[in-house]
C-alpha positions as CSV (number, residue, x, y, z in Angstrom):
1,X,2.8,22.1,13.9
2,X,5.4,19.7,13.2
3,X,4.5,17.8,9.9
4,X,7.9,17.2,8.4
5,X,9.8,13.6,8.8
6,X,13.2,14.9,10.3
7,X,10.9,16.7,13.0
8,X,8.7,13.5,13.1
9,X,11.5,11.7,13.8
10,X,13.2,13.9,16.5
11,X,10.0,13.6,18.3
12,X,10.4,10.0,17.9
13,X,13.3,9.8,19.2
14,X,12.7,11.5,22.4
15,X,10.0,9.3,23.4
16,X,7.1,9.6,20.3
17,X,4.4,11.6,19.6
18,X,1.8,13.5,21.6
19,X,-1.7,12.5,20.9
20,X,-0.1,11.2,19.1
21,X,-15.6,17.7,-17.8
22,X,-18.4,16.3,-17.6
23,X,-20.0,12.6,-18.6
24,X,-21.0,10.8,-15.4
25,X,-21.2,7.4,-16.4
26,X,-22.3,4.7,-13.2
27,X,-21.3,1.1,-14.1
28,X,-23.8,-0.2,-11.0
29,X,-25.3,-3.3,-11.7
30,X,-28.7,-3.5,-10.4
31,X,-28.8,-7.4,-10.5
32,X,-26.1,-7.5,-7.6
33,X,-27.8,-5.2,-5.6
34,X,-30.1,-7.3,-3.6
35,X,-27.6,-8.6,0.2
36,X,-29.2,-10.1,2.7
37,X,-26.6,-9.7,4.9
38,X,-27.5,-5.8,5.0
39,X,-24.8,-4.2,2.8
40,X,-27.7,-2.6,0.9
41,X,-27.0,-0.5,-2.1
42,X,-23.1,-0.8,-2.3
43,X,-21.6,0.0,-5.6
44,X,-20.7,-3.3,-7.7
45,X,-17.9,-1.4,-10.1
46,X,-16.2,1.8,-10.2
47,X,-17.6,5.3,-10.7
48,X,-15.9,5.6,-14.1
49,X,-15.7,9.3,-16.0
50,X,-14.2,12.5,-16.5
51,X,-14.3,15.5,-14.0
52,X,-11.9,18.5,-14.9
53,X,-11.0,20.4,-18.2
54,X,-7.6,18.5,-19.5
55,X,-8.1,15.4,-17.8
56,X,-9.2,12.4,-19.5
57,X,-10.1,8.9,-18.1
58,X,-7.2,7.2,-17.0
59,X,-5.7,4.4,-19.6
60,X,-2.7,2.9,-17.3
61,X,-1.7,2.8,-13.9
62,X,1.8,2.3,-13.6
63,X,5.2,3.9,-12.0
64,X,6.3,7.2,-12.7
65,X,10.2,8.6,-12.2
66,X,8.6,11.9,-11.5
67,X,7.5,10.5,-7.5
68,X,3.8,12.2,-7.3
69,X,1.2,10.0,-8.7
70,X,-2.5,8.8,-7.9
71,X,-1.7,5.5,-5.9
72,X,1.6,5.3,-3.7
73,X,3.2,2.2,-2.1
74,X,5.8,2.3,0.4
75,X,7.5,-1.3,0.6
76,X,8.1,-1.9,4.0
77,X,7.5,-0.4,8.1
78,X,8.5,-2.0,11.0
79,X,8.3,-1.5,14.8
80,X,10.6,-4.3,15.4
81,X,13.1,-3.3,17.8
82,X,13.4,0.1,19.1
83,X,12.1,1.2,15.4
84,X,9.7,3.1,14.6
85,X,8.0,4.0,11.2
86,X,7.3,7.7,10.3
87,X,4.9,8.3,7.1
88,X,4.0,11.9,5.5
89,X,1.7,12.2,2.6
90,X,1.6,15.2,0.2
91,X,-0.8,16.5,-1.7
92,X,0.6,18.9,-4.6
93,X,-2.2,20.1,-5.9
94,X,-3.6,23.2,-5.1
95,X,-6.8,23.3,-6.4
96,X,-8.7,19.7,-4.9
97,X,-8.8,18.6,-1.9
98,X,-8.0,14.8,-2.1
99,X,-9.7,11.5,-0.1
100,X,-7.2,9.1,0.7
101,X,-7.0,5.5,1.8
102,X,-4.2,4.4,3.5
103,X,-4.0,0.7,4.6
104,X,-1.0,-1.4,6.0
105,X,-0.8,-4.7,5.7
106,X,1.1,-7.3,7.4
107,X,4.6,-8.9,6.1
108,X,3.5,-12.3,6.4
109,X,0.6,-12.6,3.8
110,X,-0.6,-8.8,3.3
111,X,-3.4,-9.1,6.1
112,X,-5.1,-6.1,6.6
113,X,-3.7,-4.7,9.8
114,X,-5.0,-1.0,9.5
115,X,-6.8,1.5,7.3
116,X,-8.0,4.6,7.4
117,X,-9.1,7.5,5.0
118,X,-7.2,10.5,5.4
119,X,-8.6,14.3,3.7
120,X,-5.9,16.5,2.6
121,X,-7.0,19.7,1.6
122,X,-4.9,21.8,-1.3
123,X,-1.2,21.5,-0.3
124,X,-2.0,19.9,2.6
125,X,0.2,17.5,4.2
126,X,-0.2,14.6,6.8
127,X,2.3,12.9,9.1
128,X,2.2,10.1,11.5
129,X,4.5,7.9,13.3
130,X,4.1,3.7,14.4
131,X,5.5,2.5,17.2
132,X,5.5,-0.7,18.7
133,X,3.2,-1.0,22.3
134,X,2.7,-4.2,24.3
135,X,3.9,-5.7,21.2
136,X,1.4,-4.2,19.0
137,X,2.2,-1.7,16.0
138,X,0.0,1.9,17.1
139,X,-0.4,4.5,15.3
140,X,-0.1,8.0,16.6
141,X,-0.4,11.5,14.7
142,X,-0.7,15.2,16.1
143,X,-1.8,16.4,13.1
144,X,-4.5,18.4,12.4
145,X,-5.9,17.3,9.0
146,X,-9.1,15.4,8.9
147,X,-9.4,12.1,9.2
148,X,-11.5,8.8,9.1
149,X,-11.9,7.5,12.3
150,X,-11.0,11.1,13.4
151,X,-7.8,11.6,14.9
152,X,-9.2,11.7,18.9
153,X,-11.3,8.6,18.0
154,X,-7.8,6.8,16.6
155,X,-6.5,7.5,19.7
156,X,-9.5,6.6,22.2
157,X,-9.4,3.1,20.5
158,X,-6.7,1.2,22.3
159,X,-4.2,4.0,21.3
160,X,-3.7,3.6,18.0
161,X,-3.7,-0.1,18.4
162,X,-3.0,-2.0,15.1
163,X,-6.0,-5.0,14.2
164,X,-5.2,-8.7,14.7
165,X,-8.6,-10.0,13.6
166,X,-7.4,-11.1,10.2
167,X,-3.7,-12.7,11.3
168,X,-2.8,-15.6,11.9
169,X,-4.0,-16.5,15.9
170,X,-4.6,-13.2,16.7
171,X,-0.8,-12.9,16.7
172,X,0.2,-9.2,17.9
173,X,3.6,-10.2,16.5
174,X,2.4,-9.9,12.9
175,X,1.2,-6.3,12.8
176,X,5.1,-5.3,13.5
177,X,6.4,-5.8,10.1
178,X,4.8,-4.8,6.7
179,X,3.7,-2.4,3.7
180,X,1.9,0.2,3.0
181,X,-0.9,1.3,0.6
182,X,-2.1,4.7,-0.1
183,X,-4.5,5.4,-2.8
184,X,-6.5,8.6,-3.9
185,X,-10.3,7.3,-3.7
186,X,-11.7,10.5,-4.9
187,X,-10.9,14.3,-5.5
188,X,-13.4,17.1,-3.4
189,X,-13.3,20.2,-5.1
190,X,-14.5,23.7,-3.6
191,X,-17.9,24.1,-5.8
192,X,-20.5,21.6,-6.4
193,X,-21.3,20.5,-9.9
194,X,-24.6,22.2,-11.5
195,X,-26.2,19.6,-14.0
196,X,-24.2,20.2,-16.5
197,X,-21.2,19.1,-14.8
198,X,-19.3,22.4,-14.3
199,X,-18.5,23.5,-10.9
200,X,-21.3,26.2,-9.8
201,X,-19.5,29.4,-7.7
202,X,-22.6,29.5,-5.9
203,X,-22.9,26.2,-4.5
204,X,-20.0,26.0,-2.1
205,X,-18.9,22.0,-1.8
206,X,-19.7,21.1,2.6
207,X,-17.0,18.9,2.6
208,X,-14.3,21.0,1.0
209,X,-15.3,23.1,3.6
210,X,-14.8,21.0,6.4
211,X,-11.6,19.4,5.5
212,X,-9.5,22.6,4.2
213,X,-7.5,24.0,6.7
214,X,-8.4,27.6,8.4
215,X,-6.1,30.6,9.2
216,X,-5.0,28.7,12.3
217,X,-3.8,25.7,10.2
218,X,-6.9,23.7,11.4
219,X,-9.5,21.7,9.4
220,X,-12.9,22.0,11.4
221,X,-13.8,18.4,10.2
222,X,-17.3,19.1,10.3
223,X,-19.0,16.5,12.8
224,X,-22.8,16.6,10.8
225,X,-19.9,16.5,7.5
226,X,-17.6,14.3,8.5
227,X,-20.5,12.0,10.5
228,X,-22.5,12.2,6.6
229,X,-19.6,10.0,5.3
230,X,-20.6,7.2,7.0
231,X,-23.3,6.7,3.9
232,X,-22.1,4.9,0.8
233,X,-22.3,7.0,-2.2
234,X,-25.6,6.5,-4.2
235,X,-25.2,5.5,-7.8
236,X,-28.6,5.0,-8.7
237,X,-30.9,7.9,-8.1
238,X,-29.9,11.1,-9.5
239,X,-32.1,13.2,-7.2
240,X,-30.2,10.7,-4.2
241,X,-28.2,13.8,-1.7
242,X,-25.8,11.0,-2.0
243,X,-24.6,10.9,-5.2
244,X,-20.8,11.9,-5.9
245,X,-21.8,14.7,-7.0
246,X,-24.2,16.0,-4.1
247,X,-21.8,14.7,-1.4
248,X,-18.9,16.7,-3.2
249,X,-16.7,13.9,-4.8
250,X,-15.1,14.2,-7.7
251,X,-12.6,11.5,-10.1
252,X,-9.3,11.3,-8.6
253,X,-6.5,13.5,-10.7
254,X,-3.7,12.3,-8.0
255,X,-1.1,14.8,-7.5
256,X,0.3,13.3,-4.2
257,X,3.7,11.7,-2.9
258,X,4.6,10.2,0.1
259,X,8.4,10.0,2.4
260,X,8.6,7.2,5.0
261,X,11.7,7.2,7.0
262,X,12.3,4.7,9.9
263,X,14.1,5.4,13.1
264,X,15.9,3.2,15.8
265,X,15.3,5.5,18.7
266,X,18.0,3.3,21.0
267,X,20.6,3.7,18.4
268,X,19.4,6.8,16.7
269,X,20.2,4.7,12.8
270,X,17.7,5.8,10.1
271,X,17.1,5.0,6.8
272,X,14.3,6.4,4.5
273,X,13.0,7.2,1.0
274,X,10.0,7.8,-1.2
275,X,7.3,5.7,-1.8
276,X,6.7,4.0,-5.6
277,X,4.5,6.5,-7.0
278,X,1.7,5.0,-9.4
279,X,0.3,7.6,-12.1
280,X,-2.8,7.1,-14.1
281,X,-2.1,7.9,-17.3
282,X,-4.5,9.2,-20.1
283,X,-2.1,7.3,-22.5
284,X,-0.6,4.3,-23.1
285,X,2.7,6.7,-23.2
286,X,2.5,7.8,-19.4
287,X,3.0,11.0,-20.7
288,X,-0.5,12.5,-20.2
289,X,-2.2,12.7,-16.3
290,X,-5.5,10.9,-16.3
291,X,-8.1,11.7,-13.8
292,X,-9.3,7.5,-12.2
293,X,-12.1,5.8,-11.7
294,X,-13.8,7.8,-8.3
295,X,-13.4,4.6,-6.0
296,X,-14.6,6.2,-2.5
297,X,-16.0,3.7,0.1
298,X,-17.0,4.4,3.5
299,X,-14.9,3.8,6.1
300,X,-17.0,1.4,7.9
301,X,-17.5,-1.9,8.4
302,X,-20.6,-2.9,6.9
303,X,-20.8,-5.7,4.7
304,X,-20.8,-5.8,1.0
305,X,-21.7,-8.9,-0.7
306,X,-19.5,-11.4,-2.3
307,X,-21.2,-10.7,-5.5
308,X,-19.9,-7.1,-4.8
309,X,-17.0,-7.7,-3.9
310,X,-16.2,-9.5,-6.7
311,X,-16.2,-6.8,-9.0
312,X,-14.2,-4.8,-6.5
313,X,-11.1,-6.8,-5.3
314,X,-9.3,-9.8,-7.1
315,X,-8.7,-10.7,-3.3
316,X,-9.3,-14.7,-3.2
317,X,-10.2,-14.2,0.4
318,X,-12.7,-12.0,0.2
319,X,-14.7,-12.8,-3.3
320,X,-13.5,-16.3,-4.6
321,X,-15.2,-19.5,-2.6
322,X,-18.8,-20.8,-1.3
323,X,-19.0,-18.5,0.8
324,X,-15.2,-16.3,0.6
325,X,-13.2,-17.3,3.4
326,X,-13.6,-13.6,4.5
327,X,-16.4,-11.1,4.9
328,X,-15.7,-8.2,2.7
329,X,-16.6,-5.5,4.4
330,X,-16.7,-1.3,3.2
331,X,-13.8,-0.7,4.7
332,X,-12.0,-3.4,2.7
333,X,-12.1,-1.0,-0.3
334,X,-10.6,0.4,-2.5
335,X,-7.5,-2.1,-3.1
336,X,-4.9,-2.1,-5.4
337,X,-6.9,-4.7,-7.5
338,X,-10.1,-1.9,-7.4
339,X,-10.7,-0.6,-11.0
340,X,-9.0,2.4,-11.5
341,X,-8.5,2.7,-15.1
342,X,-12.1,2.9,-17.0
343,X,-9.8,0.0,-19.6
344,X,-10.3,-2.3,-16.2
345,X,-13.9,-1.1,-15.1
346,X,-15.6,-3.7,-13.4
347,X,-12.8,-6.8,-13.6
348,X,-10.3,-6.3,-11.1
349,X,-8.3,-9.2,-12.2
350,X,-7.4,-7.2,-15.2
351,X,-6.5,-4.6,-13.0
352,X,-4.2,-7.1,-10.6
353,X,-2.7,-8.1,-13.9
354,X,-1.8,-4.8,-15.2
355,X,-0.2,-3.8,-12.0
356,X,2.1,-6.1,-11.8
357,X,3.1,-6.4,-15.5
358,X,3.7,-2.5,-14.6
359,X,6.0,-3.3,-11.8
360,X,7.6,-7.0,-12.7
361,X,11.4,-7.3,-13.1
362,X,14.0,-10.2,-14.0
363,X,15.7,-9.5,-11.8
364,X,16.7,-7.2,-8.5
365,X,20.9,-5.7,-8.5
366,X,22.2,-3.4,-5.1
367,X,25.2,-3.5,-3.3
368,X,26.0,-4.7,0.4
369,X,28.3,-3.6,3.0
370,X,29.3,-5.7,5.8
371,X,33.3,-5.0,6.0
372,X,34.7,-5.3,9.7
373,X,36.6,-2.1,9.3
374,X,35.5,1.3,11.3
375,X,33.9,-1.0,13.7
376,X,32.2,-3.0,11.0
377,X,29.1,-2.7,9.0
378,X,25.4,-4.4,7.8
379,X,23.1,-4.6,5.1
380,X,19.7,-5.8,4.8
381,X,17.8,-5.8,1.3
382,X,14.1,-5.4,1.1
383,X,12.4,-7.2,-1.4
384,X,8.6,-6.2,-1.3
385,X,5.6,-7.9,-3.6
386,X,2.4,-5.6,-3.1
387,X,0.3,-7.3,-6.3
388,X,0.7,-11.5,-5.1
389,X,-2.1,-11.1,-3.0
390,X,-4.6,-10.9,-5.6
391,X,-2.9,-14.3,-6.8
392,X,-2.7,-16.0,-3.9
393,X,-3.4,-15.1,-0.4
394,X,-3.4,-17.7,2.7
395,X,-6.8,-18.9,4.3
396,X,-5.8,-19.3,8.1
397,X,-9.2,-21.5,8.9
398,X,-7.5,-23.9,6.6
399,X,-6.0,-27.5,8.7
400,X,-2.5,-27.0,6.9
401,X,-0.5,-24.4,5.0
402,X,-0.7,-25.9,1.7
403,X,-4.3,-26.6,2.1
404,X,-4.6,-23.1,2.8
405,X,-3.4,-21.4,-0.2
406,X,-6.4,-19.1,-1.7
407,X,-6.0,-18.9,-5.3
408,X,-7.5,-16.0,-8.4
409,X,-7.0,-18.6,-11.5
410,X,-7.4,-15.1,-13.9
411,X,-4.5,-13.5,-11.6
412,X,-1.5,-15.7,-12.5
413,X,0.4,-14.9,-14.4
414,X,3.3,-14.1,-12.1
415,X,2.4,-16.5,-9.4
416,X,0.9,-19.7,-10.5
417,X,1.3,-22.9,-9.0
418,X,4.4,-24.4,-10.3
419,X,6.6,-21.6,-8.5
420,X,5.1,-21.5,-5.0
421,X,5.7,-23.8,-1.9
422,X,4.5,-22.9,1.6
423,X,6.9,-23.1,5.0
424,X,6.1,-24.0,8.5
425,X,5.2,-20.0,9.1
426,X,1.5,-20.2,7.1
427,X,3.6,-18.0,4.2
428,X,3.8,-18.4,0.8
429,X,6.9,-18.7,-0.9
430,X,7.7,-17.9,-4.4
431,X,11.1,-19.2,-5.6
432,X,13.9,-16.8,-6.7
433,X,16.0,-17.7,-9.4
434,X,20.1,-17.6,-9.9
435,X,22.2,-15.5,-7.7
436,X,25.6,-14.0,-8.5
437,X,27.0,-12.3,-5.9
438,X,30.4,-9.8,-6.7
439,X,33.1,-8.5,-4.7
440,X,34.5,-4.9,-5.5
441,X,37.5,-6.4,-7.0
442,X,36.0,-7.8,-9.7
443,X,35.6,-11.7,-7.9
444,X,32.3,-14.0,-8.3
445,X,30.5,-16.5,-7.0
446,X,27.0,-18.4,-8.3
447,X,26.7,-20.8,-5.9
448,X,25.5,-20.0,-2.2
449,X,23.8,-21.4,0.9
450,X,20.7,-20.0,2.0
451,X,19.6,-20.0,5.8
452,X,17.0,-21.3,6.8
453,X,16.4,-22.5,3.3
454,X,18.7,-24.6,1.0
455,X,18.0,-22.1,-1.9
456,X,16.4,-18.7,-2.1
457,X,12.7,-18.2,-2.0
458,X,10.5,-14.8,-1.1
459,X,8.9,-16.2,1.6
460,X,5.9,-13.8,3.0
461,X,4.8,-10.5,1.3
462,X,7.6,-8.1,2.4
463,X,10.8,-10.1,2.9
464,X,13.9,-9.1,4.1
465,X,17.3,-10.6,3.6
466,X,20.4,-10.1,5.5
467,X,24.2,-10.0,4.2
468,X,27.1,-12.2,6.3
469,X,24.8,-12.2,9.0
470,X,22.7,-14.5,11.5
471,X,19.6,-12.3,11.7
472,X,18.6,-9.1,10.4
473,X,21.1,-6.3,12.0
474,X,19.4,-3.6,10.3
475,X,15.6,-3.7,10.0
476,X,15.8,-5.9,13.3
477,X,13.1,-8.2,10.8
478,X,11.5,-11.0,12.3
479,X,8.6,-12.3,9.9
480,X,9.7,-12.9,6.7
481,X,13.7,-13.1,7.2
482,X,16.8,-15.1,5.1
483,X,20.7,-14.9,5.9
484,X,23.2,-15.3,2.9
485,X,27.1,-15.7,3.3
486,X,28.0,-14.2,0.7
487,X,31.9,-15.1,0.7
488,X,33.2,-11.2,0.4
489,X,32.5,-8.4,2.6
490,X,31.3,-6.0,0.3
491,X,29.9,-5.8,-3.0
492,X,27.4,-5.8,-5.3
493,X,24.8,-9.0,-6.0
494,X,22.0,-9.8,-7.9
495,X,18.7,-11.9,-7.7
496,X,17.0,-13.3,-10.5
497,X,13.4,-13.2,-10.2
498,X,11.4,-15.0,-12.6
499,X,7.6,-15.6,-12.8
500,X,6.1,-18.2,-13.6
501,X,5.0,-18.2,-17.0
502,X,8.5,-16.9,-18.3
503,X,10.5,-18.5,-21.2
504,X,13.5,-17.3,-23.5
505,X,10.6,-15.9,-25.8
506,X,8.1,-14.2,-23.2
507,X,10.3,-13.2,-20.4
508,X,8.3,-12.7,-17.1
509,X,9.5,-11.8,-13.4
510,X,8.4,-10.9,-10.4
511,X,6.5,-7.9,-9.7
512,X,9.2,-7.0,-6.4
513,X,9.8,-3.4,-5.2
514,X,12.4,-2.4,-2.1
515,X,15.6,-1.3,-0.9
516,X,19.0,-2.0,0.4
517,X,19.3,-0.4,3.7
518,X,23.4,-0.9,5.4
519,X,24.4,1.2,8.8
520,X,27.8,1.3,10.7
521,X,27.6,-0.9,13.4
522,X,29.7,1.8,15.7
523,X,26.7,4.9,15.5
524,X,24.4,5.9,13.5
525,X,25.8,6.6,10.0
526,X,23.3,4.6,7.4
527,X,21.5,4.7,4.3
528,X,19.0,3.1,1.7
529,X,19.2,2.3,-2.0
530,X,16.3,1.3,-3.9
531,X,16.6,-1.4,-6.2
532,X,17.6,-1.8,-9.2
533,X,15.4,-4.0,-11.8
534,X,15.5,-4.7,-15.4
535,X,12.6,-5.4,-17.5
């Protein structure tokens, strides 16, 4: 079966796919237990603890040079265009079996477009491509790994079709542009645990056996298994068959990495890369792999009760307010504000905060291309800024834009509100700071004008700006765009991206991830750059 990108992307290009240790410690508090809206018995914090010999609770969460880690984020897709956006997920270790949310959100204010929860047995690997249909973003994925909805049932519900209940008017428009999250909820290993916490050889784990992979290459995904997971995990009764460690889950150890690579099937340009890989470290040294708080959810849409959510997600929209703006609902979790380090247990604003002190720079440096000879050339850059939304998000049922603007007072230290502005399309802007653009002869410039803007601000949640160009003649972006003559045709240039609380003394930036991505305008020779960021 065809799991790789380059093969991924050849199908693309043809006309897309076919169908497409030991202590067990629950931090539930009883008191917010009681819902009246029927969410029931829904975890209000993390399952925190150890679960293999040689791993210890996580510490940190932050970015690791080595590309495999426990969360992943991939900084931009699109289906703008004739593009389409191809994703593969690894899982390196060859012992546990791995759960796996994966969510993409929207460019404009990271509205949850589509999630799912993807089982990848040992060494397993999963692929997918989006595609833009009657202007929605679908996903579509031959591949035979297990998968929450399932695979057929993905497919049976309008194709693939990407969710607009969350954006803006419904607007198929804003599911075309975004990033993507990818987290490991839990680890399933092949033995249940006996009481003492070790694996027992003669209690075979139901859902490792449903989800790894036959002779054939085929999971059997279970249907009484795979149906069981439906049921939120049980934190309260021991004797509960729906417990962790009855239904088989286990702390996440990570172990995964990710390759997205997009494709212009009518000009046949790609560009692609790795996602940022996240490790939970044991130490504050990153030098030690820590197994994460076990932060499974269903993946349904039952509700879970502001009081809940609250100690889940730092998301304004969904626990801040009388009542949140939005239902939070099973599916919604985990997040990238969920506790997974036991040091954040239970406050997920603490968690926010630490991930984007991890990934906050001063500033952003790349180069561009745009020179006229050998039939002339473009560069876009990405700039990408997967943390603001536990800061701020934007409440659509609001009269105005500025009215709208949801804020987490404990989240702001990078975006606060003496740096952010709103614009006529319902996004939040953050300003950037001085530019200094360079040709490769040595010339500079510090003063430029920035369309449609007069100065430069990271408008929306996954931004893209073009080089010596009227709109975006690489990505083909739409949502979140911003043109800047730069006055030479190639070179290098840098942003400055300061937060809000910085001063000489306690420097502060942006927590921004992303790419330059520049093409020949003639064919299809391009390529991609990530950033370069200084802390």
């Amino acid at each position: 079966m065809r799991k790789n990108l380059l093969a991924l992307s050849i199908a693309a290009m043809v006309g897309g796919l076919s169908g497409a240790a030991n202590a067990q410690v629950a931090l539930f508090d009883n008191s917010l237990a009681t819902n009246t809206t029927g969410a029931g018995n829904t975890p209000a914090k993390a399952y925190v603890g150890t679960t293999q010999a040689g791993f210890d609770p996580a510490a940190v969460l932050a970015p690791t040079t080595t590309g495999v880690g426990h969360v992943l984020v991939v900084p931009y897709f699109t289906t703008q265009t004739s593009n389409h956006s191809l994703l593969s997920i690894t899982n390196t270790d060859l012992v546990n079996a791995k759960a796996v949310k994966l969510r993409y959100r929207g460019a404009s204010n990271s509205d949850d477009v589509f999630d799912i929860t993807v089982y990848l047995s040992p060494g397993d690997v999963w692929a997918a491509d989006v595609a833009a249909e009657n202007d929605f973003s679908r996903l579509t994925t031959d591949d035979n790994s297990c998968t929450l909805p399932s695979k057929a049932d993905i497919k049976a519900t309008n194709n693939g079709r990407f969710k607009v209940n969350r954006v803006r008017g419904s607007d198929a428009a804003q599911t075309r542009e975004g990033y993507i999250e990818i987290l490991n909820s839990a680890d399933i290993r092949p033995f249940l645990n006996n009481d003492a916490g070790v694996q027992d050889p003669t209690k075979p784990n139901p859902l490792y056996a449903a989800i790894k992979h036959n002779a054939d290459g085929v999971a059997p995904c279970t249907a009484a298994v795979m149906d069981q997971q439906a049921i939120a995990l049980d934190f309260t009764d021991p004797d509960s068959p729906n417990t962790p460690r009855n239904r088989g889950y286990s702390w996440p150890t990570g172990g995964l990495f990710a390759n997205w690579l997009i494709v212009n099937v009518a000009t046949n340009a790609s560009f692609s890369g790795e996602a940022v890989a996240l490790r939970a470290s044991s130490s504050t040294t990153l030098d030690t792999t820590g197994s994460g708080n076990l932060v499974w959810f269903p993946q349904t849409t039952e509700t879970v009760s502001q009081a809940n959510a609250g100690q889940l997600t730092a998301d304004p929209l969904l626990s801040i307010g009388t009542p949140a703006p939005l239902r939070a609902a099973m599916y919604d979790f985990p997040d990238l504000s969920t506790p997974y380090t036991a040091a954040a247990a239970g406050a997920p604003s603490t968690q926010a905060n630490n991930l984007a002190f991890a990934l906050e720079t001063q500033s952003v440096t790349n180069e561009y291309l745009t020179a006229a000879s050998s039939g002339g050339f473009a560069t876009d850059w990405v700039f990408s800024m997967p943390t603001r939304r536990y800061a701020v998000a934007m409440n659509y049922a609001a009269a105005s834009a500025p009215a709208g603007v949801s804020r987490n007072a404990l989240v702001a230290r990078h975006f606060g509100a003496g740096n952010l502005t709103t614009n006529a399309n319902w996004q939040i802007c953050v300003d950037a700071g001085n530019l200094r653009g360079f040709d490769r002869e040595e010339r500079s410039k510090t003063t430029f004008v920035i369309s449609p803007d007069m100065s430069m601000r990271f408008c929306g949640e996954a931004s893209v700006l073009s080089f010596n160009s009227a709109t975006s003649a690489v990505l083909g972006a739409q949502i979140a765009t911003q043109q800047i003559p730069t006055g030479f045709a190639e070179g290098w240039f840098t942003v400055r991206t300061p937060g809000v609380t910085s001063t000489a003394a306690n420097p502060v930036g942006l927590p921004v991830i992303g790419y330059a991505a520049a093409k020949a305008n003639s064919g299809n020779l391009g390529g991609t750059w990530m950033h370069r960021t200084a802390r």
